[in-house]
N, C-alpha and C positions, 0 to 999 in steps of 0.2 A: 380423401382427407390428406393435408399436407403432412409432409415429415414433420413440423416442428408443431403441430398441431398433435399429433401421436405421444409427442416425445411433450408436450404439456400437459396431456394427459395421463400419463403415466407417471410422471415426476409427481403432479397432486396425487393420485393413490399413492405412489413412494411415499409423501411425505406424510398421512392420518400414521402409515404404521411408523416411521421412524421416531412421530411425538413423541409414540408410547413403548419405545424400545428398549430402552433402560440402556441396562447393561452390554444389550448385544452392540450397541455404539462402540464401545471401548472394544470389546472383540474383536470387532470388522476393521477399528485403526490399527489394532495389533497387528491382524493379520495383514493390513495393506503395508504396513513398516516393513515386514516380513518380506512380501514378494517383490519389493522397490528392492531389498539387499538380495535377496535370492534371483535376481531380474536384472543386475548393474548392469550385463553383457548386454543384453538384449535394449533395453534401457539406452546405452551407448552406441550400438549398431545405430539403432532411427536417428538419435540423434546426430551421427554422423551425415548421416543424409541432410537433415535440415543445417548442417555450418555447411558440407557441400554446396547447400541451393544459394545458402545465404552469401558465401562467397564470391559463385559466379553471379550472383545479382547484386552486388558490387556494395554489401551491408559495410558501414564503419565498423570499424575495432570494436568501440564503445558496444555496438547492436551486435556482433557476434558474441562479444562477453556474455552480454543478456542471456543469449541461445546456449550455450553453451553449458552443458551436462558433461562432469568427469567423474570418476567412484569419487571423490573428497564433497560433492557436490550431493551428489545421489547418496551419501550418507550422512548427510548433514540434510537432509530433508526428510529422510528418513528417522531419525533422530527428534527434527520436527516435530512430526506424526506421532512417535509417543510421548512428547513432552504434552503434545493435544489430551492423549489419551489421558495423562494423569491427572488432568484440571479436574478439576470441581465441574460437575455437570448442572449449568443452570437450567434446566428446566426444572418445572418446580419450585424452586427456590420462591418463597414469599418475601419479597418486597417491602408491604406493609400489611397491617388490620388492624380491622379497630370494631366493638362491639356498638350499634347506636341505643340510643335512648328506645328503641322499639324493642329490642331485643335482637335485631338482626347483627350475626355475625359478616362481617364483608373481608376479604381476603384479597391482596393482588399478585400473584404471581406471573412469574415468568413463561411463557408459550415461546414455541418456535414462529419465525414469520409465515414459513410456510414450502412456499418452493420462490429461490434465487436463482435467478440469473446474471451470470457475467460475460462480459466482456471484456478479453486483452490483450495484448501483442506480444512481443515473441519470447515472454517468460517464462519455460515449460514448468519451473516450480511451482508456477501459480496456479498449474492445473491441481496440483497435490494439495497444495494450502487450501485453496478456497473450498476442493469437497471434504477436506476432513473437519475443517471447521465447521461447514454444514451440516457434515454429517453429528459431529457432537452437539452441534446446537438443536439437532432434531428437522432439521432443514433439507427437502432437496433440492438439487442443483443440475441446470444447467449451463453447461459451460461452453462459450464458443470461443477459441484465441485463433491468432494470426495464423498467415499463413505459412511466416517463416519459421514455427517451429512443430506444422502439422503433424508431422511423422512419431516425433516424441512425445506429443498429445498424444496421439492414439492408440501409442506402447501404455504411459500411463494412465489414461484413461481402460483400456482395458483389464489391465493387473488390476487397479482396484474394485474394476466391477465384478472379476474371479473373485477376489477377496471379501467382498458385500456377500455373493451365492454361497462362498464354503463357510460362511456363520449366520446363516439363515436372516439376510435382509434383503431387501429388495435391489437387484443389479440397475435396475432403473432410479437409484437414489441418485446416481452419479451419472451422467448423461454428456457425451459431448458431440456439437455439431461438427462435420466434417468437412460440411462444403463451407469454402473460407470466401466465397463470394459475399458483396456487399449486400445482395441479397438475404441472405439469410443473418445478417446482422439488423437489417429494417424488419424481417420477421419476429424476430426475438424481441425487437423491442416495441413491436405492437402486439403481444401474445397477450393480451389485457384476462383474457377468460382463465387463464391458468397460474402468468406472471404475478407474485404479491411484492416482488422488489427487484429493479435491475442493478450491477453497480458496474461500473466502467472500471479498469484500472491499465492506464497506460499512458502514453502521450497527453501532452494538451489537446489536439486537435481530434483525438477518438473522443477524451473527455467530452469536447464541447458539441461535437455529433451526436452523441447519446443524449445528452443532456436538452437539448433544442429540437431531436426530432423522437424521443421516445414519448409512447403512450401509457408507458407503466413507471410507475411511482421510479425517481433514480437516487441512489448514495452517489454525490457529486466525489471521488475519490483524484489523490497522485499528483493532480499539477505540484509541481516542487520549484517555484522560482525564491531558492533560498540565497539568505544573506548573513554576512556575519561582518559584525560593527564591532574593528577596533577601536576604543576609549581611548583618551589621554593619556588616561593609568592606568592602561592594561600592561601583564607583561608580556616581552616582545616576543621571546622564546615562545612562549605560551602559545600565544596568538599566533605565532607561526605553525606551531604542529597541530593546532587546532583546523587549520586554514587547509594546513596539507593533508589531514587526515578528510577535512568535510568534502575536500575536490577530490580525490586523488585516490582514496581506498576505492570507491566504486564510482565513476563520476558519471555513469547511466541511469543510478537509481534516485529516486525523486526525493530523497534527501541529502542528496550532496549539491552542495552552494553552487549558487550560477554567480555571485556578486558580492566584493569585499568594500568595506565604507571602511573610510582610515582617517580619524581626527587628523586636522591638520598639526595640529603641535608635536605632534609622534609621527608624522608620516615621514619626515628626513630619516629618520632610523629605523622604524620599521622596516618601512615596503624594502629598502634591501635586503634584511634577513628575510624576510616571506617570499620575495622572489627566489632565492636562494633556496629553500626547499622546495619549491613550486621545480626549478629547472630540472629535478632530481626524477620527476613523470616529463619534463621538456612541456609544460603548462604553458598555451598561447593567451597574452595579458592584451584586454582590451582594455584601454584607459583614456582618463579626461587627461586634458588637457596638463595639470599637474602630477597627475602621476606621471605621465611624457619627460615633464620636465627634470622629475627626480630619476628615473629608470631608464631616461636615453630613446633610441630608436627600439629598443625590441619590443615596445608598448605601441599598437598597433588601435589610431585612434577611432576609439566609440563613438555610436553615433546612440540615438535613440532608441536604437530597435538591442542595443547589446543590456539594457536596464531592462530591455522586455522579454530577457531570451531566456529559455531554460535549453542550455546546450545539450546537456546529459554529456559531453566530451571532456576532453581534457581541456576546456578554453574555461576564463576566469575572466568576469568586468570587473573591473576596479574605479573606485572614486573615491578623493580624496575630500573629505566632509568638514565644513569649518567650526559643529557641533554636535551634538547626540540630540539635537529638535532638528538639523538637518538630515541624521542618519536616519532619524523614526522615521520622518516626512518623506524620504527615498523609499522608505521598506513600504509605507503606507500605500504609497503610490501605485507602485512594481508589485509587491508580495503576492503571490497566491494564494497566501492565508494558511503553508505547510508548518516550517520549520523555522523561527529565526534563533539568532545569538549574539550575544554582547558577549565581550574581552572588553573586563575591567575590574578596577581593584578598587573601585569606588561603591562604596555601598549604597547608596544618594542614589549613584545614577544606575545601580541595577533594577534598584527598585524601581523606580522611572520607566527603562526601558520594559519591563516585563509588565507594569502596570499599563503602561501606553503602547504596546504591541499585542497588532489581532491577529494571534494564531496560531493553531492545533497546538503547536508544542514554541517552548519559547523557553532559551538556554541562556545560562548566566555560566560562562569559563568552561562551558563542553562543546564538544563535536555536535552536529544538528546529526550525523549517522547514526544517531542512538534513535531517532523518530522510526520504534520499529517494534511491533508486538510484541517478539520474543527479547529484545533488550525492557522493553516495562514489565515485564512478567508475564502477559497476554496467551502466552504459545505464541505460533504462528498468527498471521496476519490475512484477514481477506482483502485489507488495503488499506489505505489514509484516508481518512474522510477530512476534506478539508470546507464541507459546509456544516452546517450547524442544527440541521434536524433533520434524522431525530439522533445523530448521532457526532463525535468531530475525535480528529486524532486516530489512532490505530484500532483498528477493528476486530476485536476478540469476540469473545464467543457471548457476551452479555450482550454487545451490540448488534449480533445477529439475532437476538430475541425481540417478541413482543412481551405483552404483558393483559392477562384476563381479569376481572373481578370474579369470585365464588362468595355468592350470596345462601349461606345458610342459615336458613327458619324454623318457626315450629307454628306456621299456620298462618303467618302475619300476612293482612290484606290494606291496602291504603285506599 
C-alpha cells in the first residue's frame, strides 16, 4: 500500500473521533499554542535551514519573507491558535428546524467535511492555521507544502502531533507529506477514496494545477490580482496611505494590490503624492502611457501582461482611468475575484462600485490587507476562497463544515 494511501486511511479514522470530541479540540489547541512557545528555539533552528536553502537557490526577498519564522512570528501564531481555541465550536450548531404537518421534527446542523486536504508553498504558518482550524472544525488533515520550507513543516507538524497524544486525540488528525516531489502532490489530489475536499493556497499557477488536474472536490483559494480605484473625490492623502499600506506592508500576500486605477481629473495631483510614498519601500511603477507622461522616466512602460500580473513584489501597475465604468471594466476584466477598493468621497459612486464589483471582499476607503480571517473576526484562516461554492472570502471554521438533516419521529411512515 502507498504512503498516502496509509496516511488516507488513517486521517478518516482520525476524523469519526475528532466529530465527536468535544472539548478535547480546545485541549489539544491549548496544548499545540503551548509547545509552538515552549519550541521557538527549535522552531527557528529548521527554519534556519529552509532561508539557508532558500537563499542559495536564489528565492526573492518577497519569497524569503514568506519563509521566514522569528519569536515575533512564532508568537503571533501561536496567539493564533488560542484565539482558534476561544471560538465558538460549530459543530452542532443548528442551522435551522422546522416541525411538518406530519409531525416530523427535521433539524439541520452543522457536521465536519470530514478529512481535508491542502496544498501550499513556502508559508510555514500555514502548516499551523490550516490543522488547528481543522482540528476545531472536527476535521482531519492532511497537509503537503513546498519544498522551501520542508524543514519547518516538520518541526511544526511534529509539535502538534506530540500535543494531539498528550490530550488523548488521535496524532494522526494532523498529517503531513514529506516528500515535496510533484509526485506526491498528483497523489493527494487523486486520493478520491479517503479525500472529501482538497484546497490549494498559494501562487496562481499551484492554484490552477490543482484545480484542472484534481479528482477530489477543490476550494479554488489566494489568486490575489488586487486593485484599488482612485475617484475624482477621493482624498489624496488617504488614497495614498491606503495604496502604501495595500502594496507595501506585505506585498507577497495575496491581498496586497498588484494594480492602481487613478481618475484622470485627480491623477495630476495625486500620482505624485502616491509615488511619494510608494519610493519610501523604492516601489517599481509600471504604467500607461499617461501616467509616463505625468511621473517622467521612472515609470517603466506596461504592456498587457503588467494588468495580468500578480507580482506578490514591491512592483505596482498603474493606469490612469477616464471614469469609474472604466475602472470597474479594468477590475472586471484583470480581477481574480479576491479583494478590490474604491477611494472616494462620493457616495453615488461607492455605492456603484461595490454594487458592480465581483468579489470576496470589496472596500470603500480601506486597505484590501484587511481580506484576512483574523482581521473579520474568523480566528485564523485556512485561506481565501475566491470561487463561490460552497464557500467565498476567508475561511473560518463555519466554512470548513458540512451540514446534516436529523429527522426525528414517532412511527411516521409515507
Amino acid at each position: 500500500m502507498r504512503t498516502i494511501d496509509i496516511m488516507g486511511r488513517n486521517a478518516k479514522l482520525a476524523s469519526r473521533k475528532l466529530a465527536v470530541a468535544g472539548e478535547k479540540k480546545n485541549n489539544a489547541l491549548k496544548a499545540i499554542a503551548d509547545a509552538l512557545i515552549e519550541n521557538t528555539d527549535k522552531i527557528m533552528q529548521a527554519n534556519r535551514l529552509d532561508l539557508e536553502n532558500g537563499e542559495k537557490n536564489g528565492l526573492t526577498a518577497a519569497l524569503i519573507d514568506r519563509l521566514r519564522l522569528d519569536e515575533k512570528r512564532i508568537q503571533g501564531i501561536a496567539q493564533g491558535v488560542l484565539e482558534v481555541a476561544a471560538l465558538p465550536d460549530p459543530i452542532g450548531t443548528v442551522i435551522s428546524g422546522s416541525t411538518r404537518p406530519n409531525g416530523l421534527e427535521i433539524t439541520k446542523v452543522r457536521v465536519p467535511l470530514g478529512v481535508i486536504g491542502m496544498i501550499y508553498e513556502s508559508r510555514p504558518n500555514v502548516t499551523v492555521d490550516a490543522a488547528v482550524l481543522c482540528l476545531k472544525s472536527g476535521n482531519a488533515v492532511i497537509l503537503r507544502g513546498g519544498k522551501e520550507a520542508i524543514n519547518s513543516n516538520k518541526c511544526l507538524a511534529s509539535l502538534m502531533q506530540d500535543a494531539l497524544e498528550k490530550t488523548g486525540l488521535d496524532r494522526c488528525s494532523v498529517q503531513l507529506i514529506e516528500d515535496t516531489s510533484r509526485q506526491s502532490s498528483v497523489e493527494l489530489m487523486e486520493l478520491t477514496e479517503y479525500l472529501d475536499v482538497l484546497i490549494p493556497r498559494g501562487g496562481k499557477g499551484l492554484i490552477r494545477a490543482v484545480v484542472e488536474n484534481a479528482k477530489v472536490p477543490v476550494i479554488e483559494t489566494g489568486a490575489g490580482n488586487c486593485h484599488v480605484f482612485v475617484d475624482e473625490s477621493a482624498d489624496i492623502d488617504m488614497a495614498a496611505n491606503i495604496i502604501y499600506n495595500a502594496k507595501t506592508s506585505r506585498p507577497s500576500v495575496c491581498n496586497a494590490i498588484e494594480t492602481i486605477l487613478v481618475h484622470e481629473n485627480i491623477a495630476e495631483k495625486a500620482l505624485p503624492v502616491i509615488k511619494a510614498r510608494l519610493d519610501e519601500k523604492n516601489v517599481e511603477l509600471h504604467g500607461c502611457e499617461k501616467t509616463a507622461a505625468i511621473l517622467g522616466d521612472c515609470v517603466i512602460p506596461a504592456d498587457e501582461s503588467d494588468w495580468e500580473t500578480e507580482y506578490g513584489d514591491y512592483k505596482l501597475a498603474v493606469k490612469v482611468v477616464s471614469s469609474i465604468d472604466e475602472a470597474m471594466e479594468h477590475i472586471s476584466k484583470y480581477s481574480t475575484g479576491h479583494s478590490e477598493c474604491i477611494v472616494t468621497s462620493s457616495y453615488n459612486n461607492s455605492k456603484k462600485f461595490v454594487a458592480g464589483i465581483d468579489a470576496a471582499a470589496v472596500y470603500v476607503n480601506a486597505s484590501t490587507r484587511f481580506t484576512d480571517g483574523g482581521m473579520f473576526g474568523l480566528g485564523a484562516e485556512i485561506g481565501i476562497s475566491t470561487q463561490k461554492l460552497h464557500t467565498r472570502g476567508p475561511m473560518g471554521l463555519n466554512e470548513l463544515t458540512s451540514m446534516k438533516f436529523i429527522i426525528e419521529g414517532d412511527g411516521q411512515i409515507r
